[in-house]
NUTITOR-602572 format. One line per 5 residues: number of its first residue (from 1); for each residue x, y, z of N, C-alpha, C. Coordinates in nm, 2 decimals. Layout:
<nodes>
NUM	X/Y/Z/X/Y/Z/X/Y/Z  ...
</nodes>
This chain:
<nodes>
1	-0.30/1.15/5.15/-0.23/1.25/5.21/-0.08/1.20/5.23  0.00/1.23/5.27/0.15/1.25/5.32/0.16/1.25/5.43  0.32/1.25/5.46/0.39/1.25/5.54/0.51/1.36/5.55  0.49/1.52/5.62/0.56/1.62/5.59/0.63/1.60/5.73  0.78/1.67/5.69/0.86/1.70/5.82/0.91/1.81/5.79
6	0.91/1.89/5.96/0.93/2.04/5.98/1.05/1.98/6.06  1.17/2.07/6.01/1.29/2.10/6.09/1.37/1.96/6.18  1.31/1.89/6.05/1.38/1.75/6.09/1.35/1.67/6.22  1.24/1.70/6.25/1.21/1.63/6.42/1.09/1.61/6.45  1.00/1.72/6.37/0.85/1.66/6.42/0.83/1.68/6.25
11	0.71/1.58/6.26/0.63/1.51/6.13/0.52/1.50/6.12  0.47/1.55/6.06/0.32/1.60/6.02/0.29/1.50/5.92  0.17/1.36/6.00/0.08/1.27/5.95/-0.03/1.26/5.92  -0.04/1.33/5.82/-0.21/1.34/5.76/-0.29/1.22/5.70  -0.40/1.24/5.71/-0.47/1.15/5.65/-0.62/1.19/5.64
16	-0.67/1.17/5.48/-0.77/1.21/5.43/-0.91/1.14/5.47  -0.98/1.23/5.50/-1.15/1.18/5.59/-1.23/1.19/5.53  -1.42/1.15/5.54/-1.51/1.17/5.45/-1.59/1.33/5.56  -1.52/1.40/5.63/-1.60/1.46/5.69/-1.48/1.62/5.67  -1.60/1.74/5.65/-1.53/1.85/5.68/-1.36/1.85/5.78
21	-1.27/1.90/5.75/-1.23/1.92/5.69/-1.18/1.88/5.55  -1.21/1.76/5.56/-1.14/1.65/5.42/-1.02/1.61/5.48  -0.94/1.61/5.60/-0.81/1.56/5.67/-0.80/1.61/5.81  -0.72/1.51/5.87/-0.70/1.52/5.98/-0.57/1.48/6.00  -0.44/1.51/6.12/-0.32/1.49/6.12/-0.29/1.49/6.27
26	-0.21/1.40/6.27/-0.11/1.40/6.39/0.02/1.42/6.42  0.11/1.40/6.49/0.22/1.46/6.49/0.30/1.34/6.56  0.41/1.31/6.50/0.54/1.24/6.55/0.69/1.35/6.54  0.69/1.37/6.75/0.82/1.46/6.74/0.91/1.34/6.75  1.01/1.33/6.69/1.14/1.24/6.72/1.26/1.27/6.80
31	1.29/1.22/6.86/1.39/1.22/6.93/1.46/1.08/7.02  1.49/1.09/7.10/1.56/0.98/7.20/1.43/0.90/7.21  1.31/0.97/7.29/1.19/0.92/7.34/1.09/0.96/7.19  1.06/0.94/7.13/0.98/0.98/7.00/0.79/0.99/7.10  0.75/1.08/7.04/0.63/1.13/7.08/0.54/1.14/7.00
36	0.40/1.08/7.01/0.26/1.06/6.87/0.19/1.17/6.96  0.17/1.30/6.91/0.05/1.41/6.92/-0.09/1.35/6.87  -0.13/1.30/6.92/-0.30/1.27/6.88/-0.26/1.13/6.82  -0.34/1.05/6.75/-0.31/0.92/6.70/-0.40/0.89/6.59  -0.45/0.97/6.49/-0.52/0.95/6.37/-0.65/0.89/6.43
41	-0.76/0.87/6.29/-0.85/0.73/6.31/-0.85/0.63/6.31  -1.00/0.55/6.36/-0.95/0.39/6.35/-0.96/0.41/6.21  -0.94/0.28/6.12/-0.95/0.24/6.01/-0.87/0.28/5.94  -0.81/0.36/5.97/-0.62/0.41/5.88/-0.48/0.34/5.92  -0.51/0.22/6.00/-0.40/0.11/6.08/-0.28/0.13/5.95
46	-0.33/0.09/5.84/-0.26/0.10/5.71/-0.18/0.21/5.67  -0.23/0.29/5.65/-0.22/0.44/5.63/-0.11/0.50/5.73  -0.18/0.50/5.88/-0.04/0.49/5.99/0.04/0.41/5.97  0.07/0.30/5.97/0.21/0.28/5.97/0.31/0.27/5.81  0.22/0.34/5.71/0.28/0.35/5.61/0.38/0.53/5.68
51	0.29/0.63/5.75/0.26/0.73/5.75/0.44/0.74/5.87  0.42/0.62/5.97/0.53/0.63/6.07/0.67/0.61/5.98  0.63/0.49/5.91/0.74/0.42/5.85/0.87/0.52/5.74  0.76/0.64/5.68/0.80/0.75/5.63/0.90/0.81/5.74  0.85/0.81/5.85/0.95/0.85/5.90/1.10/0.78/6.04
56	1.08/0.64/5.93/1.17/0.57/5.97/1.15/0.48/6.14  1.01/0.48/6.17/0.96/0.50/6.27/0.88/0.33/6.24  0.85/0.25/6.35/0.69/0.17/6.35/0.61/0.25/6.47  0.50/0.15/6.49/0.41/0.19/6.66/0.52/0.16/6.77  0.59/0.06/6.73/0.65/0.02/6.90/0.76/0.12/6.89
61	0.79/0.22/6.82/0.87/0.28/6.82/0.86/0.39/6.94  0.73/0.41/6.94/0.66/0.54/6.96/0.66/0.52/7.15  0.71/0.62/7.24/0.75/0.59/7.37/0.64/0.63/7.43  0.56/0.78/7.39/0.50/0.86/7.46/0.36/0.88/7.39  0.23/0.92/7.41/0.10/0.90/7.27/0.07/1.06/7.38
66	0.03/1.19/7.35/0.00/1.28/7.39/-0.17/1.29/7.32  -0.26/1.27/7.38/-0.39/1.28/7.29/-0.42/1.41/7.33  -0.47/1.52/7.26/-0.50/1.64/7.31/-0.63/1.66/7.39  -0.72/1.56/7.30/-0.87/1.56/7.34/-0.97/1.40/7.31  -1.05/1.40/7.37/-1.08/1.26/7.32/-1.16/1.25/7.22
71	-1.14/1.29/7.11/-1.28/1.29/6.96/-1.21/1.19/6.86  -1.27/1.11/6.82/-1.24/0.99/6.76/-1.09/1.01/6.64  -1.07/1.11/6.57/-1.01/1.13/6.48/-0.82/1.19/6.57  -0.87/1.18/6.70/-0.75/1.22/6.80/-0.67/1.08/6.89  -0.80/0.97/6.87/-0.77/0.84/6.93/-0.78/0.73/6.88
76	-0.77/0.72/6.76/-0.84/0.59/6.67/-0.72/0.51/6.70  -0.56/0.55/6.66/-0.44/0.46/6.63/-0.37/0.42/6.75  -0.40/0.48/6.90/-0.37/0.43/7.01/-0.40/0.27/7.03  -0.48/0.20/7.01/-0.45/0.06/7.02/-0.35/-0.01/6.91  -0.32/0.08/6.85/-0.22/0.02/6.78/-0.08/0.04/6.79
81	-0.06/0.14/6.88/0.10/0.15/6.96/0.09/0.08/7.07  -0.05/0.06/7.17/-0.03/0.00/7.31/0.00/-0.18/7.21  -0.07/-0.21/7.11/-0.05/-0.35/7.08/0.11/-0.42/7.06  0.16/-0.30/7.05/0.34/-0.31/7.01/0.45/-0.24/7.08  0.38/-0.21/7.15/0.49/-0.15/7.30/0.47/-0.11/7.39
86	0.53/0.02/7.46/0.47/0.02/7.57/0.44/0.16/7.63  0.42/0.26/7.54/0.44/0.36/7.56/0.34/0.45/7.70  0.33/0.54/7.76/0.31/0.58/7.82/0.21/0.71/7.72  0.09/0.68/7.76/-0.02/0.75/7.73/-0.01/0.91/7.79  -0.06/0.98/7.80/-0.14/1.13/7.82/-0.27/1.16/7.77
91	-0.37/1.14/7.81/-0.47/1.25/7.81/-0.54/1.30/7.91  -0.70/1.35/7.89/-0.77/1.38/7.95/-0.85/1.31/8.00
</nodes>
């Protein structure tokens, strides 16, 4: 999968799964404070930070992790921004 960006600020990080749908995606809006919408799965460490780096970004980059819900494909790459900075979590 890729790394698409809408209107120059938020970035759509997909990444291909063995389960219906076939992909799952998260979202980096950028700005001053850059913001991760959900955080992919585990086992894509790779894949994410190929996926951030596209957008000029690493994990410690990342200030804010918004998870929408807790299902594994929403929370997998959060220990991988808390391992490299310091951002301030959101969820449920």
């Amino acid at each position: 999968m890729e790394t698409r960006s809408t209107q120059g600020r938020v970035h759509r990080l997909a990444f291909d799964v063995e389960w219906p749908p076939g992909h799952v995606a998260c979202y980096l809006v950028d700005g001053p404070e850059p913001v991760l919408v959900d955080a992919a799965t585990p086992g894509h460490e790779s894949a994410f930070r190929e996926r951030l780096a596209a957008t000029d970004h690493d994990p410690a980059d990342v200030e804010h992790v918004l998870v929408t819900h807790p299902h594994v494909d929403h929370v997998g790459q959060v220990p991988t921004v808390l391992a490299e900075g310091a951002p301030t979590v959101y969820a449920p």
